[in-house]
PDB file of N, CA, C, O and CB in Angstrom:
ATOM      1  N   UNK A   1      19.214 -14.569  45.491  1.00  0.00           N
ATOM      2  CA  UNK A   1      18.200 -15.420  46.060  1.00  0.00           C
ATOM      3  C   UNK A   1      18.063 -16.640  45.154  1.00  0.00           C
ATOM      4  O   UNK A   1      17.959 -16.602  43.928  1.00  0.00           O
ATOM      5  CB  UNK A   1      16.845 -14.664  46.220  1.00  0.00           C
ATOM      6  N   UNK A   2      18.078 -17.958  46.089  1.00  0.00           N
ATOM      7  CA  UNK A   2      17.928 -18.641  44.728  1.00  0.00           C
ATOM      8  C   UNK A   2      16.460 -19.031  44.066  1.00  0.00           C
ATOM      9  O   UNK A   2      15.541 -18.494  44.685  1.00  0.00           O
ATOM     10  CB  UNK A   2      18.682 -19.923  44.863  1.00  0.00           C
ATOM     11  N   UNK A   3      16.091 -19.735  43.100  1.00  0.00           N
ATOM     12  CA  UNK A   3      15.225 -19.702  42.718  1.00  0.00           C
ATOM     13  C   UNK A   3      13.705 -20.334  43.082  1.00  0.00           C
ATOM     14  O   UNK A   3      12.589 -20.178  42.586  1.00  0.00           O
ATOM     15  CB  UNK A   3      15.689 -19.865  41.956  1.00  0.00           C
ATOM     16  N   UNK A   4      14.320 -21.249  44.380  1.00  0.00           N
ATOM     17  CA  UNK A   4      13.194 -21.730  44.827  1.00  0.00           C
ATOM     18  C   UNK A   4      12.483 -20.511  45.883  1.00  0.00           C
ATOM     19  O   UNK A   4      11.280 -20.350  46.091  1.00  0.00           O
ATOM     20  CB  UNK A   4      13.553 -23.170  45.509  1.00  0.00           C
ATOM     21  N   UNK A   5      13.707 -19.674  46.501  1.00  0.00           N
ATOM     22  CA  UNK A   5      13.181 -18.562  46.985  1.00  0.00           C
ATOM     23  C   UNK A   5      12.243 -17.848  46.629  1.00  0.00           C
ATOM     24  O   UNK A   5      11.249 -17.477  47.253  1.00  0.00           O
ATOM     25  CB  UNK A   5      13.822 -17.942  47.064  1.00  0.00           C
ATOM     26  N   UNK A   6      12.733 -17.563  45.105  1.00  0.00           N
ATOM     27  CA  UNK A   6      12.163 -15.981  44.597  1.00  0.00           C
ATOM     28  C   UNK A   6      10.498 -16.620  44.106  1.00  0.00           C
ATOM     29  O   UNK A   6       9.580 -15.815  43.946  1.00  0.00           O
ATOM     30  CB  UNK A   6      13.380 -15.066  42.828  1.00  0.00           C
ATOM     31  N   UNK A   7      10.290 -18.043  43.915  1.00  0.00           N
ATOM     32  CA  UNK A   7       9.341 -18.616  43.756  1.00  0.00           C
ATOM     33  C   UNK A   7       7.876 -18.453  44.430  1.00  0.00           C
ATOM     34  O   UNK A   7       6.710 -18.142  44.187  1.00  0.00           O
ATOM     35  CB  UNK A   7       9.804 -19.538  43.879  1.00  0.00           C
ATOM     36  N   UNK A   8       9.022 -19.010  45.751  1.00  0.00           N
ATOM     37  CA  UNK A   8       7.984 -18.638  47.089  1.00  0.00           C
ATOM     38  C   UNK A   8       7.754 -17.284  47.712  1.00  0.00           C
ATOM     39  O   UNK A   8       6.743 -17.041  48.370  1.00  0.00           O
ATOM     40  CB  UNK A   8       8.440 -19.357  48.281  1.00  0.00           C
ATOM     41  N   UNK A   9       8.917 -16.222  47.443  1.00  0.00           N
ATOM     42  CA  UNK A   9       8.854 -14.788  47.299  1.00  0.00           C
ATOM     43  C   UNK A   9       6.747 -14.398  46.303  1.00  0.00           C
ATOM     44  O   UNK A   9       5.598 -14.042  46.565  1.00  0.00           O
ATOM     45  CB  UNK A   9      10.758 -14.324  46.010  1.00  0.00           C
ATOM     46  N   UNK A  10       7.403 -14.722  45.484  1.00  0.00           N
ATOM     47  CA  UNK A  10       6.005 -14.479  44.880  1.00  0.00           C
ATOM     48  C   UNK A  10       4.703 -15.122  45.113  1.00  0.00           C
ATOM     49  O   UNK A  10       3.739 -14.357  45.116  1.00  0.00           O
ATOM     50  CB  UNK A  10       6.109 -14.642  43.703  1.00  0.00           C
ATOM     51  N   UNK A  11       4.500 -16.250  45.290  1.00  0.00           N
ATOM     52  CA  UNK A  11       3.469 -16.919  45.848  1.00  0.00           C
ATOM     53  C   UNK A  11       3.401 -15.826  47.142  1.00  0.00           C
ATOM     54  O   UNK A  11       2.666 -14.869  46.896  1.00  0.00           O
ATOM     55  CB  UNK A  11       3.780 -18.645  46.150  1.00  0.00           C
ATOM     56  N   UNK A  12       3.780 -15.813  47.934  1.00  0.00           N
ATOM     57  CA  UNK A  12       3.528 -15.327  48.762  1.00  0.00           C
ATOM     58  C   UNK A  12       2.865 -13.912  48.572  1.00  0.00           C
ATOM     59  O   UNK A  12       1.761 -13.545  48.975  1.00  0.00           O
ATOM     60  CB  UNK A  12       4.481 -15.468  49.355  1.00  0.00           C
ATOM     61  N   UNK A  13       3.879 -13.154  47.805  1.00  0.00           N
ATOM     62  CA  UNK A  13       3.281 -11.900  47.270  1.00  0.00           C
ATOM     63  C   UNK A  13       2.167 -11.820  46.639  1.00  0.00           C
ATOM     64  O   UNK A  13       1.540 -10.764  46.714  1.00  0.00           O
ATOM     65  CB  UNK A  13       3.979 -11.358  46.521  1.00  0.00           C
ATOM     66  N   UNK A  14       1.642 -12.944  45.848  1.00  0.00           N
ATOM     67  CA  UNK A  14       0.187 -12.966  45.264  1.00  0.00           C
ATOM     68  C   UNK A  14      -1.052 -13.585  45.955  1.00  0.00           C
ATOM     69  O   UNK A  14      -2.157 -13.629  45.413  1.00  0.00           O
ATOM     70  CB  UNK A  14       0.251 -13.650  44.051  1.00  0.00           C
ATOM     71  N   UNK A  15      -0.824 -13.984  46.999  1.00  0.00           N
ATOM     72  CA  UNK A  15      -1.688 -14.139  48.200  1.00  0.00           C
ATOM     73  C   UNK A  15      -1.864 -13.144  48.911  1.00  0.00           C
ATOM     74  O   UNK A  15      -3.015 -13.087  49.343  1.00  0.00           O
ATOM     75  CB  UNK A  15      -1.323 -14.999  49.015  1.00  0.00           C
ATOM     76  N   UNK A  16      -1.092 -12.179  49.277  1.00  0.00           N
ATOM     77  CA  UNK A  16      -0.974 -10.968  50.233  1.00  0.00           C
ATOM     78  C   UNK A  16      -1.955  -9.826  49.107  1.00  0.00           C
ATOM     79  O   UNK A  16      -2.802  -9.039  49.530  1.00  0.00           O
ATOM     80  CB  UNK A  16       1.055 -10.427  50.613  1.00  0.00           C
ATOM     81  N   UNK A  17      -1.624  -9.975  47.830  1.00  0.00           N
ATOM     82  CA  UNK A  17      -2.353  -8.984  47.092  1.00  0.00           C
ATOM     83  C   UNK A  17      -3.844  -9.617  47.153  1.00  0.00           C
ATOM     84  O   UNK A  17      -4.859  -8.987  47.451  1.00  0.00           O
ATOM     85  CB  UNK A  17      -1.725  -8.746  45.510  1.00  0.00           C
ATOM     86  N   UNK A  18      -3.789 -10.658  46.894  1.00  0.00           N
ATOM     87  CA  UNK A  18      -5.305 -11.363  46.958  1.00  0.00           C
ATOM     88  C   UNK A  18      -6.102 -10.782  47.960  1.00  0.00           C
ATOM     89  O   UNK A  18      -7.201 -10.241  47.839  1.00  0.00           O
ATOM     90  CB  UNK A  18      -5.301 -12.934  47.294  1.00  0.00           C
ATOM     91  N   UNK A  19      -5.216 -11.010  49.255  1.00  0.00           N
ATOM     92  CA  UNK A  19      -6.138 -10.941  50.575  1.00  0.00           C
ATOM     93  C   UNK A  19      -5.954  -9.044  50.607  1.00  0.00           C
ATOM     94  O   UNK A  19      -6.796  -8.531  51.344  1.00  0.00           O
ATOM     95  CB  UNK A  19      -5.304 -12.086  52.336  1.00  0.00           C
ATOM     96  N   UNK A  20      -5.332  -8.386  50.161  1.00  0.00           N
ATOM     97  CA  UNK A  20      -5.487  -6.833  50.534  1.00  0.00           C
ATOM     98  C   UNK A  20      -7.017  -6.519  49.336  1.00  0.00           C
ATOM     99  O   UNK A  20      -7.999  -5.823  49.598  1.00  0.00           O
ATOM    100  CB  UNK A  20      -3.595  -5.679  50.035  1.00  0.00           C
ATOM    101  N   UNK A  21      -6.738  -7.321  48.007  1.00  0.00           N
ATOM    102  CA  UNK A  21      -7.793  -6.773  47.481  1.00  0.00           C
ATOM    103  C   UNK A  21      -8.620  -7.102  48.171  1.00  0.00           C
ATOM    104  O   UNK A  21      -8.865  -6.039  48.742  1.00  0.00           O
ATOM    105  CB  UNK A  21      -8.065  -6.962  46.343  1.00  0.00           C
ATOM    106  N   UNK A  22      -9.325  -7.867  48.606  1.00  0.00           N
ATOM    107  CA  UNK A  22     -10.816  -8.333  49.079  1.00  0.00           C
ATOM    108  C   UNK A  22     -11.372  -7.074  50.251  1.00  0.00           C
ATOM    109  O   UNK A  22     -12.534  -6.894  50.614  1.00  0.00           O
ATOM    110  CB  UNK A  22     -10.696 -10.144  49.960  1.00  0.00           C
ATOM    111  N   UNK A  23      -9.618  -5.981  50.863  1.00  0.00           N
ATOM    112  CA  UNK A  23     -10.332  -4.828  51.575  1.00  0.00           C
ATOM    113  C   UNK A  23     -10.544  -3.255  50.744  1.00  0.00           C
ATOM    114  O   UNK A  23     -10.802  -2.128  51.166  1.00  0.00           O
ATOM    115  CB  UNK A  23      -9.411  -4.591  52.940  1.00  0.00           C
ATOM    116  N   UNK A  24     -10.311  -3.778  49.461  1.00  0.00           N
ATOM    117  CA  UNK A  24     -10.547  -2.465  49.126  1.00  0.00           C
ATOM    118  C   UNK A  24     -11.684  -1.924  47.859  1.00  0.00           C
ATOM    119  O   UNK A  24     -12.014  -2.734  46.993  1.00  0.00           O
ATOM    120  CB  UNK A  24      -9.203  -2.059  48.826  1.00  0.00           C
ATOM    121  N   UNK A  25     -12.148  -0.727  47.846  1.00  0.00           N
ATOM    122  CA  UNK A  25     -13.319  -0.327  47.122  1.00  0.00           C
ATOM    123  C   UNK A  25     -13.197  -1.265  45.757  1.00  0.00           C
ATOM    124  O   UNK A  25     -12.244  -2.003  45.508  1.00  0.00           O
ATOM    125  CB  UNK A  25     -13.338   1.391  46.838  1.00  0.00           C
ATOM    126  N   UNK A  26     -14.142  -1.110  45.092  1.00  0.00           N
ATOM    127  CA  UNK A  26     -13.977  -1.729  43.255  1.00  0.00           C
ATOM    128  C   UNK A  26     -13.146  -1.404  42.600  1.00  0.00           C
ATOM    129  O   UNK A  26     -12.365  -2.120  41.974  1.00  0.00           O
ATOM    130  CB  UNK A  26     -14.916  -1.430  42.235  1.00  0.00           C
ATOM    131  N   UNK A  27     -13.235   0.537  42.687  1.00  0.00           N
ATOM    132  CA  UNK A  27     -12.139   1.030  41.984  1.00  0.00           C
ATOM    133  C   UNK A  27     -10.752   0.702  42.168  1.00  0.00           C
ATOM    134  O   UNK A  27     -10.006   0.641  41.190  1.00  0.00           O
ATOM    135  CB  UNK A  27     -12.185   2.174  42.094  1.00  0.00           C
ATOM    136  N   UNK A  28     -10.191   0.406  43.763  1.00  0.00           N
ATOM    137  CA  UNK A  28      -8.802   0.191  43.590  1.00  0.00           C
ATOM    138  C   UNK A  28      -8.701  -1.508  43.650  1.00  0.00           C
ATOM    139  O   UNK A  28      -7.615  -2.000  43.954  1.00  0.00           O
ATOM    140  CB  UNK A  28      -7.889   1.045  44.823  1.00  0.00           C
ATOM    141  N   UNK A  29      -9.543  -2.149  43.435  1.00  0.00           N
ATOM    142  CA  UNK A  29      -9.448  -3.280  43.388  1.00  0.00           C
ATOM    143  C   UNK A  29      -8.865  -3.739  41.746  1.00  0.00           C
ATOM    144  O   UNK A  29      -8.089  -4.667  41.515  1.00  0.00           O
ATOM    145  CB  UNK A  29     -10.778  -3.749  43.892  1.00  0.00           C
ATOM    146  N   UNK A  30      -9.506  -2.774  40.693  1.00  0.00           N
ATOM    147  CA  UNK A  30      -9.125  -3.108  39.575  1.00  0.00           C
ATOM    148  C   UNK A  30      -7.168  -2.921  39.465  1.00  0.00           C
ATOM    149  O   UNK A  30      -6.382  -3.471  38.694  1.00  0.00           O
ATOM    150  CB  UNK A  30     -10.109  -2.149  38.578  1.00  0.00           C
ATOM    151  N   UNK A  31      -6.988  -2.195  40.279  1.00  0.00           N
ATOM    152  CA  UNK A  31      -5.605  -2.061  40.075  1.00  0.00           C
ATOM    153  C   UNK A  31      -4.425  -3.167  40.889  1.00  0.00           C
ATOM    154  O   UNK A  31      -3.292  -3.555  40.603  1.00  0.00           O
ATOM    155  CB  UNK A  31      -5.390  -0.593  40.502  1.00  0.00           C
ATOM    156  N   UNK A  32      -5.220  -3.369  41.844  1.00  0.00           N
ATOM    157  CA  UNK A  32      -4.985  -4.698  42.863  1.00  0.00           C
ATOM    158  C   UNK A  32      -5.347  -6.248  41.447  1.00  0.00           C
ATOM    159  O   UNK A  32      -4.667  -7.264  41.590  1.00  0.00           O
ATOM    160  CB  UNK A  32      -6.673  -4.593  44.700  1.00  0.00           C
ATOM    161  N   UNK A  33      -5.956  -6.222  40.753  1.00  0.00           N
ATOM    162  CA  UNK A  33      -6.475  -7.400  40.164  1.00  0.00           C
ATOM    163  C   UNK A  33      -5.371  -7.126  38.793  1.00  0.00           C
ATOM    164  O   UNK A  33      -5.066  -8.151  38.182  1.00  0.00           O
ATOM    165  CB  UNK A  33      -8.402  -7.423  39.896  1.00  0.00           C
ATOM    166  N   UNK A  34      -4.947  -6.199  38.439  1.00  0.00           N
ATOM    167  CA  UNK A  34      -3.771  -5.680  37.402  1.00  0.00           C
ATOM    168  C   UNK A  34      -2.161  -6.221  38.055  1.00  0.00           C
ATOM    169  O   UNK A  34      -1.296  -6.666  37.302  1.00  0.00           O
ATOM    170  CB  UNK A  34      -3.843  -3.672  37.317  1.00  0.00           C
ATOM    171  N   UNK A  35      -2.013  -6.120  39.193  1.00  0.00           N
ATOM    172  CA  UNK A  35      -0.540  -6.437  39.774  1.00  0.00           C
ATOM    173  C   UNK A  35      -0.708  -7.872  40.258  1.00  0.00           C
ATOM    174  O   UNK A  35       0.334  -8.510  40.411  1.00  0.00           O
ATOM    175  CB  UNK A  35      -0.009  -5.370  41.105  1.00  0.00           C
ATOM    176  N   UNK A  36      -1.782  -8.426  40.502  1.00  0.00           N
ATOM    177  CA  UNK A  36      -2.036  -9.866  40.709  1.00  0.00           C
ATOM    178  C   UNK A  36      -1.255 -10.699  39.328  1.00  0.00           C
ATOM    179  O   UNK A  36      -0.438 -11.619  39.314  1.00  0.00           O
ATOM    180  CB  UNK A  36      -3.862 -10.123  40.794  1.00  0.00           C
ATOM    181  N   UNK A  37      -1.789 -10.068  38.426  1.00  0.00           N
ATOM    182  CA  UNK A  37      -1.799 -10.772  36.754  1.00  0.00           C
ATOM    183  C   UNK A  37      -0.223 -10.380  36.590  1.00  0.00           C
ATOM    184  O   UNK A  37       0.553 -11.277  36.259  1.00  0.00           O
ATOM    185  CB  UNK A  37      -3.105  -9.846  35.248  1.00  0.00           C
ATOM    186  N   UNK A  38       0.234  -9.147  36.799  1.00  0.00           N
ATOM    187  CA  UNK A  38       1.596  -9.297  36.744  1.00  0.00           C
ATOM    188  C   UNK A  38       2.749  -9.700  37.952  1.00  0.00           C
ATOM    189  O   UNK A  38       3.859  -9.170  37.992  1.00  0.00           O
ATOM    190  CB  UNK A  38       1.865  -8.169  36.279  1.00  0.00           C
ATOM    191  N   UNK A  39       2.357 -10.563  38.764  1.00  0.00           N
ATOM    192  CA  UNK A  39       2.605 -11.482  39.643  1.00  0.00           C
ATOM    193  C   UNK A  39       2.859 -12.496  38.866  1.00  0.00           C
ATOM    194  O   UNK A  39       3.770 -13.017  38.221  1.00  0.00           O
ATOM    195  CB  UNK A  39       1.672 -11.698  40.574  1.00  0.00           C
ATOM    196  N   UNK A  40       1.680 -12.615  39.155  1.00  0.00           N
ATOM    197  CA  UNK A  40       1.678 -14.355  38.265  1.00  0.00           C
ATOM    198  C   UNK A  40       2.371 -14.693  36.743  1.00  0.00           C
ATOM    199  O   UNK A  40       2.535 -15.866  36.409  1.00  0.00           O
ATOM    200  CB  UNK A  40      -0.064 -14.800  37.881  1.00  0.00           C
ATOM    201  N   UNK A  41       2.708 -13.719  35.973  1.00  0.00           N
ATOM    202  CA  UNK A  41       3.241 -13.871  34.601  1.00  0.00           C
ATOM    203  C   UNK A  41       4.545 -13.448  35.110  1.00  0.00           C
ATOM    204  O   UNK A  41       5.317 -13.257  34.170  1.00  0.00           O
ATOM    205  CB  UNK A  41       2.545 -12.985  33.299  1.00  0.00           C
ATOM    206  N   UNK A  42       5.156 -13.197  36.432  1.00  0.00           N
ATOM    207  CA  UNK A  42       6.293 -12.677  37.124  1.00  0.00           C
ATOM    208  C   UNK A  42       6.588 -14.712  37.450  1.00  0.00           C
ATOM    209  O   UNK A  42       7.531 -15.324  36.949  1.00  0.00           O
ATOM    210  CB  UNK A  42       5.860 -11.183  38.778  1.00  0.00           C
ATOM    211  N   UNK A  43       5.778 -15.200  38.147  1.00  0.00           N
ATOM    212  CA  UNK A  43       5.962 -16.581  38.890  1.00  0.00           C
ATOM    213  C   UNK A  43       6.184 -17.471  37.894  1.00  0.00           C
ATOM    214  O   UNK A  43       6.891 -18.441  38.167  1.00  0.00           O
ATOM    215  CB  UNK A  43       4.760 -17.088  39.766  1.00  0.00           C
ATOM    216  N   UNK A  44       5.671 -17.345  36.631  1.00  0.00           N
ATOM    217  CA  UNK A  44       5.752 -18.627  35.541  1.00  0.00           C
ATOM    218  C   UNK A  44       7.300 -18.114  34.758  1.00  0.00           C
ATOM    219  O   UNK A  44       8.252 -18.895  34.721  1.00  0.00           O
ATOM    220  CB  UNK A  44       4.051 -18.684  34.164  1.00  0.00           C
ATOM    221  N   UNK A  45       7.358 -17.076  34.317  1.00  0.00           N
ATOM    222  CA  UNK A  45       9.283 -16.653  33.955  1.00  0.00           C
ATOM    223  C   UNK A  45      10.284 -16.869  34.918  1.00  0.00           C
ATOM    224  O   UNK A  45      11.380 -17.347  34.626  1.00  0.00           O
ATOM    225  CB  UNK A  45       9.644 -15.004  33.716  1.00  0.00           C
ATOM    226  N   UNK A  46       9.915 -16.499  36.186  1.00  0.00           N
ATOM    227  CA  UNK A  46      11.297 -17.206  37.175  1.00  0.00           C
ATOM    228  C   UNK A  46      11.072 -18.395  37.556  1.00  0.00           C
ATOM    229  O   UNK A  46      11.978 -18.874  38.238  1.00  0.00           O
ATOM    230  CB  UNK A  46      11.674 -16.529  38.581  1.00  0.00           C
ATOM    231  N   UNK A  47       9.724 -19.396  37.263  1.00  0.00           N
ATOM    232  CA  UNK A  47       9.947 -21.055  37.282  1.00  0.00           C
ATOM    233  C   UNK A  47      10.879 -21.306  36.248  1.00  0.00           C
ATOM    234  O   UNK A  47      11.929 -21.942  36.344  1.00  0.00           O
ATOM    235  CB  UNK A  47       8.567 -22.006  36.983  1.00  0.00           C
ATOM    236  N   UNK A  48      10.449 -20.802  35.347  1.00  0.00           N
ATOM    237  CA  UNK A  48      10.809 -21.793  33.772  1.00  0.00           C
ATOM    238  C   UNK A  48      12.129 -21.001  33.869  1.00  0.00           C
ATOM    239  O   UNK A  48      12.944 -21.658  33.220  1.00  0.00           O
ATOM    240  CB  UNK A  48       9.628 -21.553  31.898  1.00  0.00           C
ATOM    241  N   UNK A  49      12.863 -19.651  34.485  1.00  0.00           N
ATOM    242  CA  UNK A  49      14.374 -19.634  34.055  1.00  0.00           C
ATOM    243  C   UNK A  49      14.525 -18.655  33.081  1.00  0.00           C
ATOM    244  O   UNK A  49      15.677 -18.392  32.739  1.00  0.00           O
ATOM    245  CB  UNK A  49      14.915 -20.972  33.477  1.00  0.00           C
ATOM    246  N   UNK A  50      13.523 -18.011  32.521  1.00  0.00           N
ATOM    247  CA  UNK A  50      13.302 -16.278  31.500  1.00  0.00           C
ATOM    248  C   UNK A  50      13.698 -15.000  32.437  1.00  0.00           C
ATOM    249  O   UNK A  50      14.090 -13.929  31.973  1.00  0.00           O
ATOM    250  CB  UNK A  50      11.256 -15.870  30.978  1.00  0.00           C
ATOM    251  N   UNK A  51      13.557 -15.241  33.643  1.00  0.00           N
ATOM    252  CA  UNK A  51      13.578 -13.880  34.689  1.00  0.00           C
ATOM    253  C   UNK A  51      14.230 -14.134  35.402  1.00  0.00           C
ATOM    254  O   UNK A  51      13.796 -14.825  36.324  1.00  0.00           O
ATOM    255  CB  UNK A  51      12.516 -13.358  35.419  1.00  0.00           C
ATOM    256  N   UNK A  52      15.985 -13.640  35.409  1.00  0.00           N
ATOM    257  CA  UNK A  52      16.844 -13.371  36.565  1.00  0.00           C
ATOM    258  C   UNK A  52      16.820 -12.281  37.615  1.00  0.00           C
ATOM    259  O   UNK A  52      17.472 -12.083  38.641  1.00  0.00           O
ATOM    260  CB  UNK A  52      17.913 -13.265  36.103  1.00  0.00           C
ATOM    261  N   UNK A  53      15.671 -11.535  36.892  1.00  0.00           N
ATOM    262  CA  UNK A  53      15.991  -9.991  37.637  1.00  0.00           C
ATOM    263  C   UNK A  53      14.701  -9.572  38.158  1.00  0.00           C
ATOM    264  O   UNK A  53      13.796  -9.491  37.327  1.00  0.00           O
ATOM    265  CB  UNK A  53      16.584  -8.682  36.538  1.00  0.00           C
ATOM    266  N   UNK A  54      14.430  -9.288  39.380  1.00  0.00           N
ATOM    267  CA  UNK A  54      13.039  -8.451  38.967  1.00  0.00           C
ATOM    268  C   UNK A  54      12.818  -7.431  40.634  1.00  0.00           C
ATOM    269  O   UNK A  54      13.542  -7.486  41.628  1.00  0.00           O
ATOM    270  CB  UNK A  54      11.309  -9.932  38.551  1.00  0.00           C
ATOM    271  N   UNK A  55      11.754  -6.701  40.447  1.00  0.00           N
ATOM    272  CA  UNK A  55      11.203  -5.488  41.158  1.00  0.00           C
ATOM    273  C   UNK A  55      10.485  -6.070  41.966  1.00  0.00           C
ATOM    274  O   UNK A  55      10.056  -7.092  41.432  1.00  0.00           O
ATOM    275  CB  UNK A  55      10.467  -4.446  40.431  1.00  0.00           C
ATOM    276  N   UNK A  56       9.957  -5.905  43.452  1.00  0.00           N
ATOM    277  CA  UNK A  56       8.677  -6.172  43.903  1.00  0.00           C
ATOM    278  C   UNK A  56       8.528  -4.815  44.168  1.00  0.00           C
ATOM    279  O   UNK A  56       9.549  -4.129  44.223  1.00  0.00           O
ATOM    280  CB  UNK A  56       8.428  -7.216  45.052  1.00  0.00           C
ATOM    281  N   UNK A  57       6.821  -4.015  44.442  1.00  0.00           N
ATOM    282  CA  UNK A  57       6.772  -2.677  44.801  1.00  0.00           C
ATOM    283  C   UNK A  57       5.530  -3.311  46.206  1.00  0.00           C
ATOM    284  O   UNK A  57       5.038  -2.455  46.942  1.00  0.00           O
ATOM    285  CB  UNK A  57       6.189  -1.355  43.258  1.00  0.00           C
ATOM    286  N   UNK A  58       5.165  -4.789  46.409  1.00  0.00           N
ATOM    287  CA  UNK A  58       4.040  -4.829  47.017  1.00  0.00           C
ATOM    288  C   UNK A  58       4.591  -6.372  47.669  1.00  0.00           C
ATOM    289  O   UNK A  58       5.134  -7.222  46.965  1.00  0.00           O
ATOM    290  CB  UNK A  58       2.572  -4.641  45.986  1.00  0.00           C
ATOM    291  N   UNK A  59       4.318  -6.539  49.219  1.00  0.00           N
ATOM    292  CA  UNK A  59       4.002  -5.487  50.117  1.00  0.00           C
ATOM    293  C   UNK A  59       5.308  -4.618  50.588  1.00  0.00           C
ATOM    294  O   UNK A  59       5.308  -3.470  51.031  1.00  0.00           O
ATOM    295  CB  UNK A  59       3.282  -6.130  51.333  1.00  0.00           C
ATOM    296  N   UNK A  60       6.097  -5.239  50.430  1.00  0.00           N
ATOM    297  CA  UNK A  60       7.821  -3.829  50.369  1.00  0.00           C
ATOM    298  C   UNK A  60       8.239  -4.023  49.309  1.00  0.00           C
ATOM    299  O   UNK A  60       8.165  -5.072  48.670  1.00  0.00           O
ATOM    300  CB  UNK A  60       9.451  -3.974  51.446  1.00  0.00           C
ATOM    301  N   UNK A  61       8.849  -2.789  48.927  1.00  0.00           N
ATOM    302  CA  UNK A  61       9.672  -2.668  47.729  1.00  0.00           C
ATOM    303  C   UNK A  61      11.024  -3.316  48.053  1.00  0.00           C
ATOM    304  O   UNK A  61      11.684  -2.991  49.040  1.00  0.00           O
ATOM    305  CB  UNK A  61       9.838  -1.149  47.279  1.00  0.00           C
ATOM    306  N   UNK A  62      11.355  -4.138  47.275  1.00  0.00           N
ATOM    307  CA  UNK A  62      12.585  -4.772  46.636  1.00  0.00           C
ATOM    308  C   UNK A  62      13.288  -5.375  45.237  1.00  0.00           C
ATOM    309  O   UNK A  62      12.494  -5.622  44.329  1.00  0.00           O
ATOM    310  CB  UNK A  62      12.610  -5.549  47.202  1.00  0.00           C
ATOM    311  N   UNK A  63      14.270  -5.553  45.062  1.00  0.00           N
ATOM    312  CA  UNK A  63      15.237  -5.873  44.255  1.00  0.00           C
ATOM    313  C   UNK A  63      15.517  -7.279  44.319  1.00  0.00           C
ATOM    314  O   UNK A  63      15.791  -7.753  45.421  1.00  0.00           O
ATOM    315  CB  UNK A  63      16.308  -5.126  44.502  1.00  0.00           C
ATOM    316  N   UNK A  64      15.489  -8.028  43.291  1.00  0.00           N
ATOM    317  CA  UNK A  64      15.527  -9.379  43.917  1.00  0.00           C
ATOM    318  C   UNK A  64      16.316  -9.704  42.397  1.00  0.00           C
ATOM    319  O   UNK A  64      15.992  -9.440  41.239  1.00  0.00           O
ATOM    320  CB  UNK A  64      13.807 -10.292  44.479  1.00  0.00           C
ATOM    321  N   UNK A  65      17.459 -10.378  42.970  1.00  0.00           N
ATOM    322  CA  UNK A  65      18.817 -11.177  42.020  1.00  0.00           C
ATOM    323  C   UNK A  65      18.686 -12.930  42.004  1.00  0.00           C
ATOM    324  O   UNK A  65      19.101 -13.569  42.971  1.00  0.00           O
ATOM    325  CB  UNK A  65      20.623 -10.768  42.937  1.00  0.00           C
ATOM    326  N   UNK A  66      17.952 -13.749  40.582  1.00  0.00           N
ATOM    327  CA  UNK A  66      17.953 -15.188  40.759  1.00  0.00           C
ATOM    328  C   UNK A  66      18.787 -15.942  40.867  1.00  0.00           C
ATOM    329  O   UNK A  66      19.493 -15.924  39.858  1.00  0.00           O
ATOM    330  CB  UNK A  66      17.516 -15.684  40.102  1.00  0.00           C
ATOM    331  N   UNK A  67      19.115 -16.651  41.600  1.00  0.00           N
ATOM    332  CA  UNK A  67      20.497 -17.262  41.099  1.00  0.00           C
ATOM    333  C   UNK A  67      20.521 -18.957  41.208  1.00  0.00           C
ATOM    334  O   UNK A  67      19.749 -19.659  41.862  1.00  0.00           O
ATOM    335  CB  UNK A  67      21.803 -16.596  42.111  1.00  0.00           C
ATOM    336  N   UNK A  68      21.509 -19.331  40.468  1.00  0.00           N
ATOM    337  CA  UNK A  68      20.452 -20.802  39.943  1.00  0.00           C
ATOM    338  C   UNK A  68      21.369 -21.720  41.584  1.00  0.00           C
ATOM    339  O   UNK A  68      21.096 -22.885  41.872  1.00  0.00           O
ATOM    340  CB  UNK A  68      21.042 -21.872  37.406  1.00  0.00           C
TER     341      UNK A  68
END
């Protein structure tokens, strides 16, 4: 995928977590507000070119390969 993909891959993915937290109790919200933060420290390493490789588990699980 190239990198403007996997970019918008994640933006996207951290909006979708945004909007699922706002339906769920406090308690699982803290864990929803935990994968947000590792989103986003996911989005600033594959801008800058640190992260070729990475996992999504939310909202499908995938495998995702950067490629410049």
């Amino acid at each position: 995928m190239s990198r403007t993909s996997a970019v918008g891959l994640l933006v996207d993915t951290r909006q979708a977590l945004v909007a699922d937290m706002h339906d769920k109790p406090a308690h699982e919200a803290e864990r929803s507000q935990q994968m947000i933060h590792e989103v986003e420290r996911l989005l600033l390493d594959v801008r800058v070119g640190r992260t070729r490789e990475f996992k999504l588990e939310f909202p499908n699980r995938m495998h995702v390969i950067v490629s410049d």
